[in-house]
Structures are given as structure tokens and as C-alpha cells.
N, C-alpha and C positions, 0 to 999 in steps of 0.2 A: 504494500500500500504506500501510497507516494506520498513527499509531505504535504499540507494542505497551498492550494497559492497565496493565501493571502498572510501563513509564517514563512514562507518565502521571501516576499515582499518587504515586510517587517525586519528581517534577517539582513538582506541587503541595503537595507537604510539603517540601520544600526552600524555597517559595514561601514559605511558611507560616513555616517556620522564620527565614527571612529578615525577616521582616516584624517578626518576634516579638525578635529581636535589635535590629532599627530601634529597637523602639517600647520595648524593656528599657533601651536606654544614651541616649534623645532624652527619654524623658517619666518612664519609673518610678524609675530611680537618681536620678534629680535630684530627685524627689519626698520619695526616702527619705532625699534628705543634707538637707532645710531643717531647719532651726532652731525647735526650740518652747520656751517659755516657759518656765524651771524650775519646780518646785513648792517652797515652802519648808520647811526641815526641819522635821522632824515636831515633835518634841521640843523645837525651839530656836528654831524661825520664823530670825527673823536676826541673832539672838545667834551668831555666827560661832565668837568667844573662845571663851566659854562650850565649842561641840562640840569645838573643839581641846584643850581643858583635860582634858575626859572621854578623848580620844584616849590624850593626854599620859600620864594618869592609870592608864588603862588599860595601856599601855607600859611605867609602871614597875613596877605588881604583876607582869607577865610576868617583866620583866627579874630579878625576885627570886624568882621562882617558878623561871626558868631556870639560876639563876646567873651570870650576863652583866653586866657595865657596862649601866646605864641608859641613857649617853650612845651604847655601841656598839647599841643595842637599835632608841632612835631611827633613828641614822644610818642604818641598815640597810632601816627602814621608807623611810625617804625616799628612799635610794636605788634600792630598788625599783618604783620609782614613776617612773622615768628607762631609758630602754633607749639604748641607743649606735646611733650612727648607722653607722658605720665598723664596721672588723673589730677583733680581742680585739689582733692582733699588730701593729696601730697604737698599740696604746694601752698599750705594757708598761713606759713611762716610771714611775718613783712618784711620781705628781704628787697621790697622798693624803700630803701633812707634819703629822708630828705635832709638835705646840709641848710643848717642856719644861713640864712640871706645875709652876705656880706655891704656894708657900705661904702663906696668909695668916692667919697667927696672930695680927695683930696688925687686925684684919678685921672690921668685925660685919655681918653681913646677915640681913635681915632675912627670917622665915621666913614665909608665910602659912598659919596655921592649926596649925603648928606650937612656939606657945607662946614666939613672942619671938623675938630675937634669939639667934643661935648665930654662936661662933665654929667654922668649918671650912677647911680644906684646898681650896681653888678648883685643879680640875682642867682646865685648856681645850685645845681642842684648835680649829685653823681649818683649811681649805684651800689656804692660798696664806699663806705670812710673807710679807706685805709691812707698810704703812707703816699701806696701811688698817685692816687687820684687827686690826694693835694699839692703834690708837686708839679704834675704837668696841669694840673687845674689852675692852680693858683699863685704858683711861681714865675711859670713860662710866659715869657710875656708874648709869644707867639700865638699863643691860646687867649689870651685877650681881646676879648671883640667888643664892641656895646652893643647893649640889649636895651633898644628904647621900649618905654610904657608910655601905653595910652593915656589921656589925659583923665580919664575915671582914674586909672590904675596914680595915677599922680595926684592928685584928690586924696582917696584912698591912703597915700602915704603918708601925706601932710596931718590925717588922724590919728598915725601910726597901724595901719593896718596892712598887712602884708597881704595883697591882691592875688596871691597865688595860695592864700591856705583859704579854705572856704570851710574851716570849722569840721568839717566831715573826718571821716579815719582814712587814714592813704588806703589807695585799692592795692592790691597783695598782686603783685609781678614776680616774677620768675627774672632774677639778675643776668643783664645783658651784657656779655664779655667778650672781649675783642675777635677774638675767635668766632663768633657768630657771626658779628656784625662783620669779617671778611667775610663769610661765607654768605650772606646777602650782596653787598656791595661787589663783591667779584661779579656777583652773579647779576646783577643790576643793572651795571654799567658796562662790565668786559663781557659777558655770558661765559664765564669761566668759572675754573673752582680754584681757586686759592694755590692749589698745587701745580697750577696751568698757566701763572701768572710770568710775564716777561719780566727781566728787572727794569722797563721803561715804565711798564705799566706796573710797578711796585711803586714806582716814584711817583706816578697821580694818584694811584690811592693812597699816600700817605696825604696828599691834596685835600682830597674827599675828606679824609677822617678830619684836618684842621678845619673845614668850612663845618661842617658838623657839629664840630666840641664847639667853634665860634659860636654857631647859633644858638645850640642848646645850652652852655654853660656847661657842661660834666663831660667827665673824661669817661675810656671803658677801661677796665681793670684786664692785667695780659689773663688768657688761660679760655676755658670753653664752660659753658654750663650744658649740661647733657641733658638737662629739662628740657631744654625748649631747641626749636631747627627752621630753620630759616625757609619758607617756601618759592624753591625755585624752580619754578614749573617745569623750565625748558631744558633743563639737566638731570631733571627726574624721570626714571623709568614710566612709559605709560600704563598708570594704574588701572588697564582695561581685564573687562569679565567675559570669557568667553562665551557663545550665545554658537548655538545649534543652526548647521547650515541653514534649517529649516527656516529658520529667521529671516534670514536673508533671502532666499524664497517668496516668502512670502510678503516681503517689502520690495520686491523686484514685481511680482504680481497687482500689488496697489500701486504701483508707477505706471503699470501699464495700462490700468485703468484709470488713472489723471490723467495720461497721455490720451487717452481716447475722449474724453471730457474736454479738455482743451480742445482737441483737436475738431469737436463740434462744435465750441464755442467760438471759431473761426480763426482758433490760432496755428502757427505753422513750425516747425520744429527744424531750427538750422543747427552745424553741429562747425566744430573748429577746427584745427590741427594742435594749436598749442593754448589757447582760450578755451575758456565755460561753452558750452551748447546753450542754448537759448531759442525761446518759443516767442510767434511774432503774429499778430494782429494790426491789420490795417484799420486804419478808421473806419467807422460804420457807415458814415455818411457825409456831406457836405457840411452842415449843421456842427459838428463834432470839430471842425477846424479851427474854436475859437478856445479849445483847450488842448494847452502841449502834449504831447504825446510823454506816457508813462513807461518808467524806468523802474522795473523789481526787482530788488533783492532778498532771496530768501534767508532765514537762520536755520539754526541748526533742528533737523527733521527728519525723522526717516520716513523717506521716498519723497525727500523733495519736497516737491509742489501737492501733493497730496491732500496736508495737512491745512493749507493755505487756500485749496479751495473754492472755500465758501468767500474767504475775504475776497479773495479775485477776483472770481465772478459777480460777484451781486454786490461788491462792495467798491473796490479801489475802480474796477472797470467795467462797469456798471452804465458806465453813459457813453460807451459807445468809442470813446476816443483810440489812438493809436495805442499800441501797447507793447511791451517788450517784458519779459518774465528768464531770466538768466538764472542758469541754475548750477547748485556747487558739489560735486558728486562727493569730497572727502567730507563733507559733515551731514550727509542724506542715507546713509545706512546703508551705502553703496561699494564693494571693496574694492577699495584704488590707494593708491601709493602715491600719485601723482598731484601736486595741488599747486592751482593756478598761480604764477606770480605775478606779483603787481603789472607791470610791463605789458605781459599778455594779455592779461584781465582789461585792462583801458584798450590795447589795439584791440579786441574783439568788440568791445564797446563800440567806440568810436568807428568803426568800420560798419557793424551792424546796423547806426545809427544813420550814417552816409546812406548806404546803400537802399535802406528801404524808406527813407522818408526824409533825405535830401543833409548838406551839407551847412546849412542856412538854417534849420528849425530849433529853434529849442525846444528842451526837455525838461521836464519834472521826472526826479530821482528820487524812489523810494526804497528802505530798507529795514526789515523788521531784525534786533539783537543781531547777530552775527553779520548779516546782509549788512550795515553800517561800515562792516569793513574793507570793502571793494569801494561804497562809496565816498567815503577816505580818500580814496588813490584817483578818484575821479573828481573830486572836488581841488588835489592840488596837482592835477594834470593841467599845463599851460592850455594845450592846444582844446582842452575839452571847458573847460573853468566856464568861458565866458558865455556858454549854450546852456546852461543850469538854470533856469527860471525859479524853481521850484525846489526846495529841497521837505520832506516828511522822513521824521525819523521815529521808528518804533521802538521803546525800549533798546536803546542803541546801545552797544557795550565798547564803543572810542572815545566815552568822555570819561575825563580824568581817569587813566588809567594808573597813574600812578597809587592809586588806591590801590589796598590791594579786595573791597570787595566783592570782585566780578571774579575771581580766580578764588577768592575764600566760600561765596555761596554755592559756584559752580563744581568745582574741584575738593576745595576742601573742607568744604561743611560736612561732606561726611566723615572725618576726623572725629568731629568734636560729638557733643552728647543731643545729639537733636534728632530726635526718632519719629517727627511728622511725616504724614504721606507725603507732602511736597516734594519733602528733602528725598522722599526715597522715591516718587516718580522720578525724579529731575538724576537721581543718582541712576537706576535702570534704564532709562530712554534716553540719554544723552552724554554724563558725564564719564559713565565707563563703559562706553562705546568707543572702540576702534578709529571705524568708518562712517 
């Protein structure tokens, strides 16, 4: 008696599924953790200083927009930028000390761009009293910077109140030692680790650390704390979960029915050589000429345009006008290796935009969280910039990146102790996903 066909069936997709796990943790994961090249900042190439200073900069217009200590503003960013290794009730020791506020009236420091020398009020604060941190704290006069207060905060002194204690109990930190802090700022500024560092670029980040201690007032004590580790996304192995060919199957089968959907809805599907594929709708009618033709970018989604849908059709494109829908195949649940770069991402654009609806037309550019970031690259294209009429951005994740909350909610809030469904959708449909 034979076996039945349908544990046959069953047998060889186990086979499959088997094979397909082998060849997922021996050849693809390893593939997607190597290391490539950084690109140098945009704006700064490898003037390092220079983007720290705009960061810096940036930090204190908030801190005065929010009402906060400049120095609490900082701290806060940095710390952010560190997740604990261990549990919260390891670590309820107060090992953040604050150093009595010194006064220096008798003081000149010298201000940059602020018009000469002022005498002020030096506020410092370190991690660790010891021996070191008051020496390069508070001896070295290279480490002396001024820390101007706002005029509350000058008010406030004139009472004698010290504008940076708010009565409250310090919040309980995990002590920040130099050894970490290389290991973020390598990784920050150089995309390196500490151990990768040239002796030129030893010599700007010893830069970095004095604009730092300047701002904030307190030094980092030598040595590592193994509490806490610095999150560096792009040096860390990708923390992905393996998912059953079937998956993928079956997110290949709802693309191909958004592709048939689209493709009723009048749209038409062009594909690239080194650029995104993208799907194209002419305007509906003569009527529809008095609104610029629409520019989509999707975020992160499996099968694409699938998910999107409903907004496309009956929403963003809805009244008929031109439309352009661009799609990004390494964050669509799609497996590829391959992902667009800037360069080609704009000529596909740009060329697309020529071709089917003229050289002369401007565009409205939309993009929902991830899709933000192609329109980035098309916003400081020279040749495309001055054709943008329109810009829509949907929960966009290119503002202030320096934060580190779009990499801590997305990536690594599952670390921390938060067991909501959100956090665990967002963690299975996106963040430890591959492709």
C-alpha cells in the first residue's frame, strides 16, 4: 500500500522548509551582517567637529524652546543613545553624582562668536568624584568653556537658587565611562569601532571629546561600565527571526494581487536596470491638469503596495490626477540583497518623471515613515529641487535623526520591559524582518 499523497506533499514541504532554514542561517544572514563602506556626510564630508557643533547647536535652541538646562538636554540625548545591559532593579544604586556648582567671578572665558570674553557662573557636573575628573575638569584650562544661563536661570541666581536642582531626587543612571562613550562616538561619527580607528582619526576624536566636556561641564572617568552599551545599529549583527519560506509565498501572492488592482485602476508597471520599479497612471482627464501630478513613496511593508491600498486608491489618488507609486523591494518582504542608492533612486525618478509627463511639470512628493527617505535625496537633488510644488510627509523618520528615538522604538524597544501588542506587532512584521 502506497503512502497517502497528501503525506507526501507534506513531507516535501517540510523538505523544503528544511533546506530553506539550512541555506537562511549558513549563507543569507551572514551575507546581510558584512560590513560596507560608509558614505561621507553629506553636508560635512569629514569635518566631524563641524556636524557635532550643528548637533550641539541644535540642542540648545530646544533646551530654550523647552525650558530645561542645556546641560540636562545634552545629557539626556547621550544617554539615550546607551541601553542597559542588566535589569532597572540592578541598577537603583545613585551612581549619577552631582558636583556642587562652582562660582567663578573672578573667571574670564572666553566666548566664540559671542562678542569677547564674559565673566559667568561655571556650573559642572561629572559622573564619578574622583581624582580624575577634577583634574581634567577643573584644572585644565583647555576644558574650560562658558556655559551661558538664560535670563530666568539669572533671576533665579540672584535668589540664590541653583536652576538646575528642581528639589526632586537625581534619576538613578548607570555611570558613563570613557570606554562607552568611544564606542558610540566611533560609531557616530567614523562608523567604526574603537579598534578600527586610524591615528588621524584618534586625533578628532580626542576633538569631539573636548567640545563635549566644553559643553557639558564633566569629564568621563578612563575604564568601561558593562551595565550599559552603546546602540550602534550599523555595526551590529542583524537581529533578524527566521520566518518559513511559506511567508514569503505568501506575501509574493498578495503582491500579485495589488498588482492586479493597480493595474485596473489604470496604473502601469515600469521596471529599471539599476533604480526602484515603479507603477504609472496618466491623468484621468483634462479637468485633473490643475493638480500636479503625484509622487509615492512607500515605508516599510510586506508586499509593498498592498498595504497602502486603500490610501491610494480612494485617498491620495482619488481625483483622478497623474500619479507615480515607486516601490522599494528590500523593506517589502521581498528577498533581495540589493538596495537602491541615492544616485539611482533620483535618475529613475527624474527620468520617469520626463518621460511620461514632460520635463517642465511639477510634482507633489509624497512619502509615508520610511518612503521620507528617497524623498530626502530628491529634495536636495539640484536638477530635480526646483519641480517640487508640493511636499506631504507621513510620519516621516528624517527629522532629527540624531535622536536616537526612531532606532530605540523601532529596533530596540524590544530590549527593554514593554510587552504591549504594538511593540510586539511592530517587532514580528517589521523590525526582525530580513527583507
Amino acid at each position: 500500500m502506497g503512502t497517502p499523497i497528501h503525506l507526501t506533499i507534506i513531507g516535501i514541504y517540510l523538505a523544503i522548509e528544511i533546506a530553506f532554514c539550512i541555506v537562511y542561517y549558513i549563507y543569507i544572514l551572514p551575507r546581510a551582517n558584512r560590513q560596507n563602506k560608509p558614505s561621507p556626510y553629506r553636508d560635512y564630508g569629514n569635518d566631524r567637529l563641524r556636524l557635532l557643533r550643528r548637533i550641539l547647536g541644535r540642542l540648545k535652541r530646544t533646551s530654550k524652546s523647552n525650558g530645561k538646562p542645556y546641560v540636562d538636554t545634552v545629557n539626556e540625548l547621550i544617554l539615550g543613545w546607551f541601553h542597559r545591559l542588566d535589569s532597572a532593579e540592578e541598577l537603583k544604586s545613585p551612581l549619577l553624582k552631582k558636583v556642587s556648582s562652582l562660582s567663578s567671578s573672578n573667571s574670564s572665558f572666553s566666548t566664540e562668536g559671542e562678542g569677547g570674553p564674559t565673566n559667568v557662573r561655571r556650573r559642572k557636573r561629572i559622573w564619578e568624584q574622583n581624582d580624575y575628573a577634577r583634574e581634567m575638569c577643573y584644572q585644565n584650562d583647555q576644558y574650560n568653556a562658558s556655559v551661558h544661563v538664560s535670563s530666568d536661570d539669572e533671576g533665579e541666581e540672584k535668589k540664590g537658587i541653583d536652576p538646575n536642582d528642581t528639589g526632586a531626587p537625581l534619576e538613578t543612571h548607570p555611570v558613563l565611562m570613557k570606554d562607552n562613550l568611544d564606542d558610540f562616538l566611533c560609531w557616530a561619527f567614523f562608523s567604526k569601532s574603537p579598534s578600527d580607528m586610524l591615528p588621524l582619526e584618534q586625533l578628532e576624536l580626542s576633538r569631539l571629546y573636548r567640545e563635549v566636556e566644553a559643553h557639558l561641564g564633566f569629564t568621563f572617568k578612563s575604564g568601561r561600565n558593562h551595565q550599559i552599551e552603546a546602540k550602534r545599529l550599523t555595526l551590529e549583527d542583524v537581529n533578524a527571526l527566521h520566518r518559513p519560506l511559506l511567508v514569503y509565498i505568501a506575501v509574493g501572492f498578495l503582491r500579485g494581487i495589488a498588482s492586479v488592482a493597480l493595474w485596473a485602476m489604470g496604473f502601469r508597471r515600469y521596471s529599471s536596470i539599476n533604480g526602484p520599479a515603479y507603477w504609472h497612471r496618466p491623468s484621468a482627464n483634462d479637468s485633473c491638469g490643475s493638480h500636479s501630478p503625484l509622487l509615492f513613496f512607500h515605508g516599510i511593508s510586506p508586499g509593498g503596495y498592498v498595504m497602502y491600498l486603500p490610501m491610494v486608491l480612494w485617498g491620495l489618488c482619488n481625483d483622478g490626477r497623474a500619479a507615480f507609486l515607486f516601490e522599494n523591494n528590500p523593506i517589502s518582504c521581498r528577498p533581495s540583497f540589493h538596495a537602491d542608492t541615492e544616485h539611482h533612486t533620483v535618475q529613475v525618478v527624474v527620468d520617469a518623471v520626463n518621460q511620461h509627463i514632460g520635463s517642465n511639470e511639477n510634482v507633489t512628493i509624497c512619502g509615508h515613515s520610511f518612503g521620507s527617505c528617497p524623498m530626502t535625496w530628491l529634495i536636495r537633488s539640484p536638477e530635480f529641487i526646483s519641480r517640487i510644488q508640493q511636499i506631504v510627509l507621513l510620519d516621516p523618520v528624517t527629522i532629527v535623526l540624531h535622536e536616537p528615538d526612531v532606532i530605540d522604538n523601532f529596533i530596540y524597544g524590544k530590549r527593554a520591559s514593554n510587552n504591549s501588542i504594538g511593540s510586539a506587532v511592530i517587532r514580528l512584521a517589521a523590525s526582525s524582518e530580513l527583507f
